[in-house]
DODREN-839128 format. One record per residue (C-alpha): residue number from 1; x, y, z. Coordinates in steps of 0.2 Angstrom, whole numbers. Example, Ala and Ser with C-alpha at 12.3 -4.5 7.8 and 13.67 -1.06 7.14 Angstrom:
REM residues 2
+-----+-------+-------+-------+
| pos |     X |     Y |     Z |
+-----+-------+-------+-------+
|   1 |    62 |   -22 |    39 |
|   2 |    68 |    -5 |    36 |
+-----+-------+-------+-------+
END
This chain:
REM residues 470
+-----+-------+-------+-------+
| pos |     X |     Y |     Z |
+-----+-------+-------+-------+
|   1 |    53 |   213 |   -44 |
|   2 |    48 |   214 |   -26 |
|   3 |    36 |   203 |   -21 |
|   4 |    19 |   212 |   -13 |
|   5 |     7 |   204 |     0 |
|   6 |    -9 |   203 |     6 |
|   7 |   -14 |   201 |    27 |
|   8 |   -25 |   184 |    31 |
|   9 |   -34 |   182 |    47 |
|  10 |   -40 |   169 |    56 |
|  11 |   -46 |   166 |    75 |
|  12 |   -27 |   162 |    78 |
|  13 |   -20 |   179 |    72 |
|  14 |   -14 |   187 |    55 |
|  15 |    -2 |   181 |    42 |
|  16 |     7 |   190 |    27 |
|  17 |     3 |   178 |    11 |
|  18 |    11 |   185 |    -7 |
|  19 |    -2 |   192 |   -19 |
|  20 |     1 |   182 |   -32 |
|  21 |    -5 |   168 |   -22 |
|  22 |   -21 |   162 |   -23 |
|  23 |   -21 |   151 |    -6 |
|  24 |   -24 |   157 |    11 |
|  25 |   -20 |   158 |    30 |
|  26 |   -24 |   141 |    32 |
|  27 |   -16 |   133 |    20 |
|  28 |    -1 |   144 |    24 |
|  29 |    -3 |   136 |    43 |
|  30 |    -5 |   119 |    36 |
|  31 |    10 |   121 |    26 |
|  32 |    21 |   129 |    39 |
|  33 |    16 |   115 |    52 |
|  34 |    17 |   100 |    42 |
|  35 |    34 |    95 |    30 |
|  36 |    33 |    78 |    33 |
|  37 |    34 |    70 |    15 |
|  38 |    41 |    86 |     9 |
|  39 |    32 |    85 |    -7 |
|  40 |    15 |    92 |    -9 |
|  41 |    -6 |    87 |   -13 |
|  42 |     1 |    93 |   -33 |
|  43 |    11 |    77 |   -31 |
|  44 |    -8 |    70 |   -34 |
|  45 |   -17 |    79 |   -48 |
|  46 |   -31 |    69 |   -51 |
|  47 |   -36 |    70 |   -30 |
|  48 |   -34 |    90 |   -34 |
|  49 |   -46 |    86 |   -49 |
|  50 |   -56 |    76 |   -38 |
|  51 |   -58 |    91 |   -25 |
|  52 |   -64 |   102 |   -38 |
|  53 |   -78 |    90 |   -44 |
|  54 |   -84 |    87 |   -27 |
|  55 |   -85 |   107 |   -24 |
|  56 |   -93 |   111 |   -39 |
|  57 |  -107 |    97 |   -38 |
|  58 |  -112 |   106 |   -21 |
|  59 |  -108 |   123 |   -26 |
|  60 |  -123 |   119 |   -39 |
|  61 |  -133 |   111 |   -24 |
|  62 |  -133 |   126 |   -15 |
|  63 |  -138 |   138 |   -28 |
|  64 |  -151 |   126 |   -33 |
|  65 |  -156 |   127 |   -15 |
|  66 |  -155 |   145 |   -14 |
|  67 |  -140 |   150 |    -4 |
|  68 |  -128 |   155 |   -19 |
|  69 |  -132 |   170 |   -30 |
|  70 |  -131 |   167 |   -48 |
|  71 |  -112 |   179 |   -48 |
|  72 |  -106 |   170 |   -36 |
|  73 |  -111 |   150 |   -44 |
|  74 |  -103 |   154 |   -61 |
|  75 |   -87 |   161 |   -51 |
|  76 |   -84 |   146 |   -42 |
|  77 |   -89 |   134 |   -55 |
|  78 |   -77 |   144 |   -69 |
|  79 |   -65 |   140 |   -54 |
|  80 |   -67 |   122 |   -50 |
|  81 |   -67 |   119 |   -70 |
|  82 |   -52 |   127 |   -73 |
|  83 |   -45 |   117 |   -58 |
|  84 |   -52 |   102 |   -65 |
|  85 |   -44 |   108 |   -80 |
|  86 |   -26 |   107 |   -73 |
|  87 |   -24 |   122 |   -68 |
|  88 |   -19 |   132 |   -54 |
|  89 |    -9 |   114 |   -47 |
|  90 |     7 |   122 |   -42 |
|  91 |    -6 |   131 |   -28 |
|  92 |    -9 |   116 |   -18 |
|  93 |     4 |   117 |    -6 |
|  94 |     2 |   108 |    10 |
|  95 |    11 |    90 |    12 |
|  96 |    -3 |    75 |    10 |
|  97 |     5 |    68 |    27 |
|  98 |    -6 |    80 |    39 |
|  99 |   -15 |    80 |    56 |
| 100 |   -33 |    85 |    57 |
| 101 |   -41 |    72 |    45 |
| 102 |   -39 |    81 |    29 |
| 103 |   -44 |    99 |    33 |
| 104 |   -29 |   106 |    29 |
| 105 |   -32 |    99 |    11 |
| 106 |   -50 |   104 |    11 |
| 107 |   -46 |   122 |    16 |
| 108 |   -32 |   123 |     2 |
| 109 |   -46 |   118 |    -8 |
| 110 |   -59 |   133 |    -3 |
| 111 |   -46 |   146 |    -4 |
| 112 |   -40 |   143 |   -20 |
| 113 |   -57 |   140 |   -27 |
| 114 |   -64 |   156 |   -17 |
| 115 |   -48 |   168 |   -23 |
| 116 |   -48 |   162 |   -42 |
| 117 |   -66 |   165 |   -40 |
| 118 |   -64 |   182 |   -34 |
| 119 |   -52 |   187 |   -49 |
| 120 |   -64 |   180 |   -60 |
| 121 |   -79 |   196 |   -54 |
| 122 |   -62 |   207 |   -55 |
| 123 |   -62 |   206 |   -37 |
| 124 |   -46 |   208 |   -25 |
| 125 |   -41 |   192 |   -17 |
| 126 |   -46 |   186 |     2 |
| 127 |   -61 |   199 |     0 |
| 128 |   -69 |   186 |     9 |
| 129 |   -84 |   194 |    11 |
| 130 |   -90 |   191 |    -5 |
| 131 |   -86 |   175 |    -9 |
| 132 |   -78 |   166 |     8 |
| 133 |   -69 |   149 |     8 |
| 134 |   -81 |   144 |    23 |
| 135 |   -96 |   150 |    21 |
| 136 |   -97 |   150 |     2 |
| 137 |   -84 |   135 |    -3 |
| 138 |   -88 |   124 |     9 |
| 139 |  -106 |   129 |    12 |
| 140 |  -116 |   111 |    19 |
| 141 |  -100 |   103 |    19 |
| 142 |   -87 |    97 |    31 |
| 143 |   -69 |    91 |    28 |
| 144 |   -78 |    75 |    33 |
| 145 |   -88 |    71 |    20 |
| 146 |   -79 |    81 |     6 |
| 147 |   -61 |    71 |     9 |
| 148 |   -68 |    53 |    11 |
| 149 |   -77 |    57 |    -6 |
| 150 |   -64 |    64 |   -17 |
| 151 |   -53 |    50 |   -12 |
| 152 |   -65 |    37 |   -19 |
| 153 |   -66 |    49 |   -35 |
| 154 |   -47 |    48 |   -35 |
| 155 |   -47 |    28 |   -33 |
| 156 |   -61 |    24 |   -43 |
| 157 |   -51 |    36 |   -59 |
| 158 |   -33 |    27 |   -55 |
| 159 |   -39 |    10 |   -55 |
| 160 |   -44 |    13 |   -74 |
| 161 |   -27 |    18 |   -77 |
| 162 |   -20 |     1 |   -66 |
| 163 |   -32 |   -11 |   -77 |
| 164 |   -25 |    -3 |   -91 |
| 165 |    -6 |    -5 |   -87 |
| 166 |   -11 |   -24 |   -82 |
| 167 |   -20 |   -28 |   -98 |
| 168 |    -2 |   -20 |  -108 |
| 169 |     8 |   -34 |   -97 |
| 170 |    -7 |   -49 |   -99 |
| 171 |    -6 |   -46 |  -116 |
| 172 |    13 |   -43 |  -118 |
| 173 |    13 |   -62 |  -109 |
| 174 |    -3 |   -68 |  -120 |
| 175 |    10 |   -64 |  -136 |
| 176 |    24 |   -73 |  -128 |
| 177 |    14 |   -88 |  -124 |
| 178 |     8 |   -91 |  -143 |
| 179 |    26 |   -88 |  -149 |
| 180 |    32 |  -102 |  -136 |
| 181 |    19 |  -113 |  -140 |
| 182 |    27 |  -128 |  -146 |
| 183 |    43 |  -126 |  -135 |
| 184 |    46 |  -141 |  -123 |
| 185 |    50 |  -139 |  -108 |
| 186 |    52 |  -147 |   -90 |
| 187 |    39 |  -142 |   -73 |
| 188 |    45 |  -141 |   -60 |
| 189 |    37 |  -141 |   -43 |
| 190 |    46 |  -137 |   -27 |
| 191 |    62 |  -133 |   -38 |
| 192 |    63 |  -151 |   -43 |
| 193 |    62 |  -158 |   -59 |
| 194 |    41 |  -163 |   -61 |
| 195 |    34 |  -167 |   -80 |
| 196 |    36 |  -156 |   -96 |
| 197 |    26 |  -143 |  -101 |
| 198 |    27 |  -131 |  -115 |
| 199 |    36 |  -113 |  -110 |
| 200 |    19 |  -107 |  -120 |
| 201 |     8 |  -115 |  -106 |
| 202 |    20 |  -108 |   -92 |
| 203 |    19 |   -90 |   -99 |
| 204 |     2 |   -92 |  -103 |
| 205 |    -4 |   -94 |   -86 |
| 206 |     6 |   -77 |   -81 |
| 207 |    -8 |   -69 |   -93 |
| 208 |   -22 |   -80 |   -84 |
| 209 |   -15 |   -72 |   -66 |
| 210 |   -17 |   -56 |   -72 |
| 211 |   -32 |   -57 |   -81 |
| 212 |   -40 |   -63 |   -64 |
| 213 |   -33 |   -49 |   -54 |
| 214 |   -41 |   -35 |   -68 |
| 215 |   -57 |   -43 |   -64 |
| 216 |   -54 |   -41 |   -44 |
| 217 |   -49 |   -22 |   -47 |
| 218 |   -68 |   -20 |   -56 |
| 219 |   -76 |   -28 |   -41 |
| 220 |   -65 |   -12 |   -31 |
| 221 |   -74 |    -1 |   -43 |
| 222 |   -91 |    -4 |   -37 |
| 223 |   -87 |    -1 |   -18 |
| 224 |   -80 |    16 |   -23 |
| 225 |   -96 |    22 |   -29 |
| 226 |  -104 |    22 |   -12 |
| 227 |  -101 |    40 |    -2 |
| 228 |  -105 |    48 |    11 |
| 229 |  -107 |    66 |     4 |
| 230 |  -121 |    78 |    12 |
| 231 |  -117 |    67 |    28 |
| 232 |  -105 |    86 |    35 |
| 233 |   -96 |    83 |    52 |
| 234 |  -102 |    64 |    57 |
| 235 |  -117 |    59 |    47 |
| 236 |  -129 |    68 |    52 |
| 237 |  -131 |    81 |    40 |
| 238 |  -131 |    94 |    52 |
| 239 |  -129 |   113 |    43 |
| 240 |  -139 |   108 |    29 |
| 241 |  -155 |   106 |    21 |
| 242 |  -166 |    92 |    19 |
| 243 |  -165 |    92 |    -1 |
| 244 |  -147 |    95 |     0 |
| 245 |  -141 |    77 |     4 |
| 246 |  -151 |    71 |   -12 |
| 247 |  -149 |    84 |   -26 |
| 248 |  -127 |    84 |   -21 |
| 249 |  -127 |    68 |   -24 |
| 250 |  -137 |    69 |   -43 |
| 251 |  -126 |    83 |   -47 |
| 252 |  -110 |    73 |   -42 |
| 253 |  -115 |    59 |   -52 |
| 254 |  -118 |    75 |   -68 |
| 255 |  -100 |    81 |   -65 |
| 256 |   -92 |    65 |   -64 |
| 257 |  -100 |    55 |   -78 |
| 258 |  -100 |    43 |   -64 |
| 259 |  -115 |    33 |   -58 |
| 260 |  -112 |    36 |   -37 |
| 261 |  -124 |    32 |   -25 |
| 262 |  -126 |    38 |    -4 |
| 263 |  -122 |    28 |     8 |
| 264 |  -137 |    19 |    15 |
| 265 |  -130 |    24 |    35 |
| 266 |  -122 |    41 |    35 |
| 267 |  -117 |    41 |    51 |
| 268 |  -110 |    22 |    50 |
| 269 |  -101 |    28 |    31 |
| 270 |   -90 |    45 |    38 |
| 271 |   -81 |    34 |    50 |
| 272 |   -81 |    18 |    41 |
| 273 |   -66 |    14 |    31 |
| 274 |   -69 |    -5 |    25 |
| 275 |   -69 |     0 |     5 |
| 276 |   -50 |     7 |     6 |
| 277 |   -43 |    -7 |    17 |
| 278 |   -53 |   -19 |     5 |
| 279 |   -45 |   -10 |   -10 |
| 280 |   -27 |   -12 |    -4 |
| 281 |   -30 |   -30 |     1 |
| 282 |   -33 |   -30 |   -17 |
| 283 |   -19 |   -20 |   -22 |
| 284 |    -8 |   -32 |   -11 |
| 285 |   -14 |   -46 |   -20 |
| 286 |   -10 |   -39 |   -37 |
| 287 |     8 |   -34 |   -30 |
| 288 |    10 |   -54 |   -24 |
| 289 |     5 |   -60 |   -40 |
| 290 |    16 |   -50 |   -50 |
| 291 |    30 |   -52 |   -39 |
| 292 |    30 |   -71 |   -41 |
| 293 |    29 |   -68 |   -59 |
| 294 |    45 |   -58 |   -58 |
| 295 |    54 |   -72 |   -47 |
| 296 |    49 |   -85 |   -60 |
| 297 |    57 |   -75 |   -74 |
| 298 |    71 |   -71 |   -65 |
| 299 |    74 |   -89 |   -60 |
| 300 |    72 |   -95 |   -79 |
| 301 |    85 |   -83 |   -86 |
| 302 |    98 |   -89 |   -70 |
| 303 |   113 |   -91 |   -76 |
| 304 |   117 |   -90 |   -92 |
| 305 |   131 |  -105 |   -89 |
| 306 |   128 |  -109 |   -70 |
| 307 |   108 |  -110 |   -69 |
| 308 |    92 |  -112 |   -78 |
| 309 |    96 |  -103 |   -94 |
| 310 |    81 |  -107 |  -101 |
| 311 |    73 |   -89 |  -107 |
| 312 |    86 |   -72 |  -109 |
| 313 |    79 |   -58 |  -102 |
| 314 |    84 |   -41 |  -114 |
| 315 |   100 |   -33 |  -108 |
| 316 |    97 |   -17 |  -102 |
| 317 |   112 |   -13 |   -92 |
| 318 |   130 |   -20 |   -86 |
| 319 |   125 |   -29 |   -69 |
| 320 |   141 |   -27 |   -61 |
| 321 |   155 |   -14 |   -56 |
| 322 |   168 |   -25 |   -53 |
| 323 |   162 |   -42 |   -65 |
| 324 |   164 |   -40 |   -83 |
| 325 |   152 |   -48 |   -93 |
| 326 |   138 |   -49 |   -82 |
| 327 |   119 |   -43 |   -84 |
| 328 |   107 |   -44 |   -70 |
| 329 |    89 |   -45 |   -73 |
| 330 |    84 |   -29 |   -67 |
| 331 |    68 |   -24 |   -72 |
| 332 |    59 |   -38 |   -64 |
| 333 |    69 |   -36 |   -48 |
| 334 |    64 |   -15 |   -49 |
| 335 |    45 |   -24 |   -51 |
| 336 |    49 |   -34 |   -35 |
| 337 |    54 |   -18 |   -26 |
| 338 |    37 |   -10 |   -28 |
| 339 |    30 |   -27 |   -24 |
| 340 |    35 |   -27 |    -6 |
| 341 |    33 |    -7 |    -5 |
| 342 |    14 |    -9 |    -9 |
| 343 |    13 |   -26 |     3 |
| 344 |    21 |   -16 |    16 |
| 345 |     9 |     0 |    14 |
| 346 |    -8 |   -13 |    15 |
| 347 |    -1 |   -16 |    33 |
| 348 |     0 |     1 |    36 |
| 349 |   -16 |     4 |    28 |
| 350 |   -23 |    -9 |    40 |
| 351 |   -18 |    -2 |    57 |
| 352 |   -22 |    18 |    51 |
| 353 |   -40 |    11 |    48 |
| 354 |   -40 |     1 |    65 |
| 355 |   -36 |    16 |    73 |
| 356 |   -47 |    27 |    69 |
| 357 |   -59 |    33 |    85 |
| 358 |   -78 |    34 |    85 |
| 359 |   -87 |    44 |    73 |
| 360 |   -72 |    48 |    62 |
| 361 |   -56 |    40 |    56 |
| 362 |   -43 |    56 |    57 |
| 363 |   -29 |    44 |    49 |
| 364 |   -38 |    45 |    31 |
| 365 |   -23 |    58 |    24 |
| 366 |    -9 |    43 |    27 |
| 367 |   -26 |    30 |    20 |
| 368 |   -26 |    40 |     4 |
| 369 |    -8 |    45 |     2 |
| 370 |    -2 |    26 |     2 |
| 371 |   -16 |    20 |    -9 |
| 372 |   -12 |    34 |   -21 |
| 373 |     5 |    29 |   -20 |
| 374 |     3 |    11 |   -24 |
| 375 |    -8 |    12 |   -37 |
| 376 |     4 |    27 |   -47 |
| 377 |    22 |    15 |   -45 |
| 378 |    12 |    -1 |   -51 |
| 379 |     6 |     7 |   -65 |
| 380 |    23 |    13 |   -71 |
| 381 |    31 |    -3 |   -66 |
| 382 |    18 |   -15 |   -75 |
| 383 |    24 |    -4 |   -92 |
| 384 |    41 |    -4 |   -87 |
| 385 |    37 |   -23 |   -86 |
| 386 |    30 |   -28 |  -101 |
| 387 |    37 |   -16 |  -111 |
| 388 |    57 |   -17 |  -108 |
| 389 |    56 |   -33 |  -101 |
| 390 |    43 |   -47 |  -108 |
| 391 |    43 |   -41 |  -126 |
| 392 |    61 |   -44 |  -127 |
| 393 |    62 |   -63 |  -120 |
| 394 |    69 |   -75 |  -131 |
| 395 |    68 |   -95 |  -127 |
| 396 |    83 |  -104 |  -126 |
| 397 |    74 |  -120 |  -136 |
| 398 |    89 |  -132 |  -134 |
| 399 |    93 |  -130 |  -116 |
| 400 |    73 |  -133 |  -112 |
| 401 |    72 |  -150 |  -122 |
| 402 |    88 |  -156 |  -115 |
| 403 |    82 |  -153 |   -97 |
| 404 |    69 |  -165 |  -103 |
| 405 |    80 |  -178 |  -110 |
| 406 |    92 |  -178 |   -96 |
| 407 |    77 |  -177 |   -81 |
| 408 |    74 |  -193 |   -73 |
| 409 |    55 |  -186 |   -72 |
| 410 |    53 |  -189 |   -91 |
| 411 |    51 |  -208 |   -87 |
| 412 |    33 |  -201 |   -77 |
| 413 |    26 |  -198 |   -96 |
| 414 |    29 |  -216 |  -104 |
| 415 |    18 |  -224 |   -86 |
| 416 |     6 |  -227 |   -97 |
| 417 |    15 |  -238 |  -108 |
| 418 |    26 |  -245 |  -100 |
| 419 |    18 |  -246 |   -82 |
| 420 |    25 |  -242 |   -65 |
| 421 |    37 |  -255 |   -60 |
| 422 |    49 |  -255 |   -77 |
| 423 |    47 |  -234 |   -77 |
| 424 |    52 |  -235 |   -58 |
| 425 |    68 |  -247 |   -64 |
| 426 |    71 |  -235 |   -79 |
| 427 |    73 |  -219 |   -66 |
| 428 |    84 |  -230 |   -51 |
| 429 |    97 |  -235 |   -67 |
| 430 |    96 |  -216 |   -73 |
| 431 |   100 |  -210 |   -58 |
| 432 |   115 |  -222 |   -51 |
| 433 |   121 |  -223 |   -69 |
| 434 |   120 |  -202 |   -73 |
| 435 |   112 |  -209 |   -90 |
| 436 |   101 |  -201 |   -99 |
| 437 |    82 |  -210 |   -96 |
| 438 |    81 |  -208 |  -116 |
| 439 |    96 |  -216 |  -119 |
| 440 |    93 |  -230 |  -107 |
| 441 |    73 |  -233 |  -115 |
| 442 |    83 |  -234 |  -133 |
| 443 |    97 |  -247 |  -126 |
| 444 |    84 |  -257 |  -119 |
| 445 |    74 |  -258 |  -138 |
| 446 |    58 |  -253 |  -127 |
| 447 |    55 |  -239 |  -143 |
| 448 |    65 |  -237 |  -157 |
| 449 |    70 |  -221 |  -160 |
| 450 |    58 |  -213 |  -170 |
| 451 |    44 |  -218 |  -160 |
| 452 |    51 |  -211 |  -145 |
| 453 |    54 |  -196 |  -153 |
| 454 |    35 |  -196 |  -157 |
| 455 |    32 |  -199 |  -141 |
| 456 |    41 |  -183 |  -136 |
| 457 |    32 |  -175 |  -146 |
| 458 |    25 |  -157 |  -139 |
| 459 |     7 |  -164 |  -142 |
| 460 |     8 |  -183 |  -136 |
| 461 |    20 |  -177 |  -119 |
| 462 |     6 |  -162 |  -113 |
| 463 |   -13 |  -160 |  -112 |
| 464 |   -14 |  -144 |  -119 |
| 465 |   -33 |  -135 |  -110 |
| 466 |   -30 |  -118 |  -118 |
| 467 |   -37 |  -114 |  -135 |
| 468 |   -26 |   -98 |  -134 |
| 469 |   -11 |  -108 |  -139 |
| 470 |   -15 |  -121 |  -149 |
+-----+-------+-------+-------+
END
């Protein structure tokens, strides 16, 4: 079928846009001037969503306040429900990398909003003069206050989701540490034998880690819930009415279930940007913490003859093209990948928001398209994590109480009974002898047998502080 279109103005000239479409001139600018990511704002439907709910809270506003008739409020609402609903996604077109601070994306917004809604009245698209993107759409709004606000919606919806996928991995880790409980093993600081420990207690204090950082991403929450909407081009509220700032903001707070407050300084909160670089320093942290946990894991499993060898990771793969045999621990180094993706996106975060000029930073698209980022591949890569990797580790029980029996350390546990000088003379001879400290403690008759063996016992060689694994 051939395809049929429609003419757009703007100030700039005229532009063929197909029929079917339900965006406009604008976007169709936007689209043909920006292919920098070459993916699309669909690529993020809960910003989409997040557009929608700001636009209907002030649609609302406005024809509380008189300047929307009653057809044309249940048009645009039907509109941004729908949008809410999921619909209409493959219509926001233009590339979330973009010049102009967003405006591209809010004018895809108000074009698709005002065109459904004019289909909705049985109306022929862009007949923009009765309902218009501008003067109905984004009536006592500005790309400045509408764009910083949906992106805190966005946030403040995906950091649920990130808690969630972080609470699967703590407790997939909480599991493993009650399952390990009476494992003996040996710590190690600065990659050197140090005192035992039970593998329950090291896996145990991955859970901990991440049980911390779920709390930090709540803390995130609260900042998001602070906007600037009503503030329009720079805080000032200019184009709209007195009430308007107030009743927006109780009708957001209806649509989104969400308890959002205005900014105490309007014109200090449209150019401010402190909550995202605070949420990605956050973010950053997580991605650290995780990471380490991955390095850990992959250094127990090293090996299987050559290194630690004291957990196995699940197989998941071969790990080599040329090596037969051989498994590489790959879901913890794909973890790792993400981790220095997000760490490197927190720097970039940090200079767009250092950049940004007077009254308005005009770097928010790459702000918002880098937290959105880092927040979608942690969440996948936490369940990738948990699920495919920590469920399926196994303890290799032997080779973790033979590290201890052959570790010179070991001696540092009988100080107490034996005292410093004879333990110290117990670890020279183990060490120029290559004897095992427990064999040299048991040809000296300084224990017998079974009381040593008591002694080595998990609950005589570790203070264990966590009820959790008892």
């Amino acid at each position: 079928m051939e395809k049929q279109y429609r003419i757009e103005k703007d100030f700039l000239g005229e532009k063929e846009i197909e029929t079917s479409k339900y965006y406009g001139i604008q976007t169709l600018r936007a689209k043909e001037n920006f292919d920098i990511t070459k993916t699309s704002l669909s690529l993020f439907p809960n910003f989409i969503k997040s557009l929608a709910k700001v636009k209907k809270a002030c649609a609302l506003t406005n024809y509380e306040l008189g300047d929307l008739t009653d057809v044309q409020k249940d048009a645009i609402i039907q509109a941004c429900n729908e949008i809410i609903d999921g619909k209409f996604r493959d219509q926001f077109i233009v590339d979330p990398i973009q010049g102009g601070a967003g405006t591209s994306t809010n004018m895809n917004v108000n074009e698709v909003i005002a065109n459904r809604a004019l289909e909705i009245l049985g109306k022929p698209k862009s007949s923009y003069d009765i309902i218009h993107p501008n003067n109905h759409i984004n009536m006592s709004q500005s790309t400045n206050d509408v764009y910083p606000t949906a992106i805190k919606l966005t946030l403040h919806e995906l950091i649920f989701k990130l808690k969630d996928s972080l609470r699967f991995l703590r407790d997939c880790f909480e599991e493993k540490s009650i399952e390990f409980k009476d494992i003996l093993k040996m710590g190690r600081t600065q990659l050197q034998d140090a005192v035992p420990m039970t593998l329950g207690q090291e896996f145990k204090t991955f859970a901990v880690m991440i049980d911390e950082d779920i709390f930090r991403l709540r803390e995130c929450q609260a900042l998001l819930k602070e906007v600037n909407l009503g503030a329009t081009a720079i805080g000032t509220g200019i184009n709209t009415k007195a009430a308007y700032q107030r009743k927006v903001i109780s009708n957001l707070r209806e649509v989104t279930g969400v308890d959002y407050i205005s900014a105490g300084d309007l014109i200090e909160a449209t150019q401010d940007t402190g909550a995202f670089v605070h949420i990605s320093g956050v973010l950053k942290r997580v991605a650290i913490k995780i990471s380490k946990i991955c390095n850990d894991l992959r250094l127990l499993s090293s090996g299987p003859r050559a290194g630690l060898n004291e957990i196995n990771l699940p197989p998941l793969q071969p790990g080599s093209s040329i090596m037969p045999g051989k498994v590489n621990p790959v879901i913890p180094e794909v973890v790792n990948q993400v981790a220095f993706d997000v760490i490197g996106a927190d720097t970039t975060i940090s200079i767009a928001s250092e950049h940004g000029q007077l009254q308005l930073n005009v770097f928010e698209p790459l702000i918002a398209y880098k937290l959105f980022n880092s927040i979608n591949m942690m969440r996948r890569a936490f369940y990738s994590l948990g699920e495919k990797c920590v469920k399926g580790i196994t303890a290799n029980e032997e080779v973790c109480m033979n590290n201890i029996l052959n570790s010179v350390t070991l001696v540092t546990c009988l100080n107490p009974i034996l005292g410093y000088e004879k333990s110290s003379a117990i670890a020279k001879e183990a060490l120029k002898t290559n004897k095992r400290v427990y064999d040299i403690i048991l040809e000296q008759e300084l224990f017998t047998k079974e009381e040593l063996d008591e002694l080595l016992q998990p609950k005589n060689m570790v203070h264990n502080y966590d009820k959790g694994i008892k």
